[in-house]
C-alpha positions as a printed Julia matrix, in Angstrom:
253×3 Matrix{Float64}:
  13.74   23.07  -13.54
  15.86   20.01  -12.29
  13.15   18.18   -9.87
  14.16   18.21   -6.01
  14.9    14.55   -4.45
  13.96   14.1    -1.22
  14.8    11.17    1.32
  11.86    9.26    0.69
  11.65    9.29   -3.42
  11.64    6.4    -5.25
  15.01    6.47   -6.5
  16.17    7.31   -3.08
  14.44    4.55   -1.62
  15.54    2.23   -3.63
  19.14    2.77   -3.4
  18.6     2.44    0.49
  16.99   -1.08    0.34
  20.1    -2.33   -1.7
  22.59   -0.7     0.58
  20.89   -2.47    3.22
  20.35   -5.77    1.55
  24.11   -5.77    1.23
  24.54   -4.89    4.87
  22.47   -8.05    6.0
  23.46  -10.03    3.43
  27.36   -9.65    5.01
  25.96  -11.28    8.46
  23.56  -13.89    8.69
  20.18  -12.06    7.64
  17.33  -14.6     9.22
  19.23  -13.63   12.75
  19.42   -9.6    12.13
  15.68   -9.95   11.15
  14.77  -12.02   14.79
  14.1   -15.68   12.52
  16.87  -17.25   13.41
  16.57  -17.68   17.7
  14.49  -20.33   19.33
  10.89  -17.99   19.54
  11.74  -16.6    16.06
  11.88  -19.8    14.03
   8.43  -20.51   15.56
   7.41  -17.05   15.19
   8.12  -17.45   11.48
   6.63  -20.77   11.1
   3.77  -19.33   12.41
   3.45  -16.07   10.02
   4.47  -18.36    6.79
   1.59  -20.68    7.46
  -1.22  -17.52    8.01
  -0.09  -15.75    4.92
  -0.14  -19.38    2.74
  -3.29  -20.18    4.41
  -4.87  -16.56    3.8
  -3.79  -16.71    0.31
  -5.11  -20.46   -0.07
  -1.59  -21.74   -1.49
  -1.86  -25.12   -2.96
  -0.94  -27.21   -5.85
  -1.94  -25.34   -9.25
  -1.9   -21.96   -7.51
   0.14  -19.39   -9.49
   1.65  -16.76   -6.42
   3.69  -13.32   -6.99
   5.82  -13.4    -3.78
   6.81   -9.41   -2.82
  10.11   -8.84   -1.29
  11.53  -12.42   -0.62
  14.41  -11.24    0.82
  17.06  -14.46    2.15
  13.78  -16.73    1.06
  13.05  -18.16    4.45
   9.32  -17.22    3.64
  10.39  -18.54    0.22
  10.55  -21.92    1.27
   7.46  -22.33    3.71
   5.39  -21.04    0.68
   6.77  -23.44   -1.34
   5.9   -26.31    0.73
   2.76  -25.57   -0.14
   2.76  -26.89   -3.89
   2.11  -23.57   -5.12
   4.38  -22.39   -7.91
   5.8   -18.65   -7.14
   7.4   -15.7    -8.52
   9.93  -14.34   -6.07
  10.62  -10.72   -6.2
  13.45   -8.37   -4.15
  15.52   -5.61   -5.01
  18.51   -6.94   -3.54
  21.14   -9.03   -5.48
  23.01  -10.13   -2.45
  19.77  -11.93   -0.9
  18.56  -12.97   -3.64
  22.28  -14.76   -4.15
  21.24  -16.44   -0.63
  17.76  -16.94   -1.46
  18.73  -19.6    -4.1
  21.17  -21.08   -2.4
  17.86  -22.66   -0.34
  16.6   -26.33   -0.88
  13.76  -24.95   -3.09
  12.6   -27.23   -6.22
  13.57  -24.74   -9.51
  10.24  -25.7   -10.51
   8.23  -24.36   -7.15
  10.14  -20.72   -7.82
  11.38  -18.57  -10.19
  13.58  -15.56   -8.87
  13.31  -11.72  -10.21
  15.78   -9.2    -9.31
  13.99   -6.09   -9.53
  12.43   -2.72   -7.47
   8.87   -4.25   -7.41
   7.4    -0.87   -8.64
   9.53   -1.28  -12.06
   9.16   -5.2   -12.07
   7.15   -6.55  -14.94
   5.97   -9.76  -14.35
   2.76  -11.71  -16.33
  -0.54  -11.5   -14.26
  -2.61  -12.54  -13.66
  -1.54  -14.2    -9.94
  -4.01  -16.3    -7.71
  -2.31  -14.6    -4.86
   0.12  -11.71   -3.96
   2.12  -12.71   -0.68
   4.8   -11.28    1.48
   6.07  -10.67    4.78
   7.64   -7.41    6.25
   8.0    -6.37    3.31
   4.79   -3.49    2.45
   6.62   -0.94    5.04
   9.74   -0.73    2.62
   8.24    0.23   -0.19
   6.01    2.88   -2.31
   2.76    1.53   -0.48
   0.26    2.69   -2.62
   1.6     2.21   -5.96
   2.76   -0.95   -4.39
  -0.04   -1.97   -3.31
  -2.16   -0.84   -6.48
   0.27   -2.74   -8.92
  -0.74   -5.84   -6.58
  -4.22   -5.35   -7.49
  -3.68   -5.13  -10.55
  -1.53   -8.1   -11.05
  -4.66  -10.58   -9.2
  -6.89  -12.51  -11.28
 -10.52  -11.58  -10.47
 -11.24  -13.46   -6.67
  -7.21  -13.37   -6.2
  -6.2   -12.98   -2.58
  -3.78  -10.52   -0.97
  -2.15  -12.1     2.22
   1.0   -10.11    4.03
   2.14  -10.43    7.23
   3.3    -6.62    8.86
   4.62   -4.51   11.56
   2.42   -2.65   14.03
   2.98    0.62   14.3
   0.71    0.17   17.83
   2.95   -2.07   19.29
   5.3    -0.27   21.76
   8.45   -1.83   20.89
   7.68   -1.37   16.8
   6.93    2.56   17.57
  10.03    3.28   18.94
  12.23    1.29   16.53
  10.24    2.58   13.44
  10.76    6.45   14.88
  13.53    6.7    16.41
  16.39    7.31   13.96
  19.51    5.75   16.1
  17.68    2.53   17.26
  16.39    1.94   14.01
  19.85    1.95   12.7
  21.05   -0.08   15.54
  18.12   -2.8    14.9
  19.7    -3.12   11.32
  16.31   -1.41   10.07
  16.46    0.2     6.55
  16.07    4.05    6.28
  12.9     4.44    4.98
  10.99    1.51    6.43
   7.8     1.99    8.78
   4.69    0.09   10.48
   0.99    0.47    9.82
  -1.55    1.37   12.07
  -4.7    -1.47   10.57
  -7.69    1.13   10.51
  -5.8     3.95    8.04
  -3.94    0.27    5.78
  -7.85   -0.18    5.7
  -9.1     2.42    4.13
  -5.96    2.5     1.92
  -6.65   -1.07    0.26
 -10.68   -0.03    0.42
  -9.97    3.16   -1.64
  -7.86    1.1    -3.69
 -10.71   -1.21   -5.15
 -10.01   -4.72   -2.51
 -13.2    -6.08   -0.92
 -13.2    -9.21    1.96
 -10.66   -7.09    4.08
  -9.4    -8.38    7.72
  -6.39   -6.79    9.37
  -5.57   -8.91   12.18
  -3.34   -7.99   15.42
  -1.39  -11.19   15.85
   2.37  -12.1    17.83
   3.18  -11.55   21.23
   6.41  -13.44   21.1
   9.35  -11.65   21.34
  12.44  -13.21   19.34
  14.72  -12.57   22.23
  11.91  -14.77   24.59
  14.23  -17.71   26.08
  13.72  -21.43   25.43
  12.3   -22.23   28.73
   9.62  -19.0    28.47
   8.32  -19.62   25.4
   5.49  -21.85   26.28
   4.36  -19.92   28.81
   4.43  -16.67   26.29
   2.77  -18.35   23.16
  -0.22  -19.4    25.71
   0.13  -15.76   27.54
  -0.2   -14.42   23.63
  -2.78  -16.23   22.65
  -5.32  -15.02   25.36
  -3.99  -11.56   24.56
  -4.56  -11.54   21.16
  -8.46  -12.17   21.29
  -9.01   -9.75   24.22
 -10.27   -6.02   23.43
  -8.31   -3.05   23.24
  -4.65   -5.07   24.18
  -4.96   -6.99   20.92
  -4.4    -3.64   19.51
  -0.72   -3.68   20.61
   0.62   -7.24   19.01
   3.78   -6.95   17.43
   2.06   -7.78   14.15
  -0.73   -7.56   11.81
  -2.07  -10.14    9.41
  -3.6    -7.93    6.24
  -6.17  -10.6     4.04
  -8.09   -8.98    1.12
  -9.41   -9.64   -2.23
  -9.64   -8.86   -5.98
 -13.33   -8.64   -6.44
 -14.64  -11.37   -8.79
């Protein structure tokens, strides 16, 4: 019997992520994904520092970047010193990716589906950002393990599912589309991502609630909102909704 493909297997998947890689690879992909306004250049200067700082990025570390899209993160990781494998599925951003400022030494490009992608381990760290929600997450995330030396960190930046705004775009099938999300994508809610990388054999795990500031914030309101954030991000119960979650774990040694 002839197996039955549904909308979310593998194959499936995949083929969405490229069709959609091509789709913001026609427009300018660092404004379709919020990076490229006033708020979201901070937003993402912000984000690319936590992940290299979670995953201790520095001169002599060896890094497996996941999903690298355009490679905006690309090049904040590499400013780092580390040197880094860059992973994504799609040709077309990839194509862009390169085109960057990047040192061909600092980075060395794969086009690939990260769950077929062979690449030699062992890593010091496994990085990305927004990039866990698009794929097979724990096969994904179990490869990642996998691919750590001993004491490697994980460091990802992600989507809330708690966050108001997130739950509705991540749900709702015609404002997803009109967001230029992918098909398949979703958010994580930190307690059940948790248990997930627990179960999965990671140790040292913090999932922390993190962005208040909207893209679409205007130049003179963004002060105002980064301090506004900041106070809401340490308070309980409304640090629950930030747009974002920081996700730090490691490889036991």
């Amino acid at each position: 019997m002839m197996p039955v493909m549904t909308e979310t297997s593998p194959t499936t998947r995949a083929a969405h992520e490229i069709e959609h890689g091509k789709k913001l690879a026609a427009g300018d992909p660092d404004l379709i994904w919020g990076w490229g306004t006033p708020a979201g250049k901070l937003r993402a200067a912000r984000r690319g520092e936590l992940i290299a700082k979670g995953a201790q990025l520095a001169p002599g570390v060896r890094a497996l970047e996941v999903g690298c899209g355009s490679g905006l993160f690309t090049e904040i990781f590499a400013t780092t010193g580390a040197t880094i494998v860059a992973v994504d599925i799609s040709p077309e951003l990839l194509e862009r990716a390169r085109a960057r400022d990047i040192p061909a030494d600092r980075v060395t490009f794969l086009e690939k589906r990260f769950e077929d992608c062979t690449v030699n381990g062992p890593f010091d760290a496994v990085i990305g950002s927004s990039i866990l929600h698009h794929l097979e997450q724990r096969q994904a995330i179990a490869q990642m393990f996998q691919l750590l030396r001993p004491g490697g960190k994980f460091s990802f930046a992600e989507p809330n599912m708690l966050n108001p705004q997130i739950a509705v775009q991540k749900n709702v099938g015609w404002i997803k589309e009109k967001l230029g999300d992918s098909p398949d994508e979703t958010a994580f809610v930190r307690w059940k991502l948790a248990r997930m990388l627990r179960e999965i054999g990671f140790v040292d795990i913090r999932l922390t609630p993190f962005d208040w500031l909207h893209p679409a914030t205007p130049r003179p309101l963004i002060p105002a909102v980064r301090s506004i954030g900041k106070v809401l991000e340490i308070l309980p119960g409304l640090r629950e909704f930030s747009g974002s979650l920081h996700i730090l774990a490691t490889r036991p040694a």
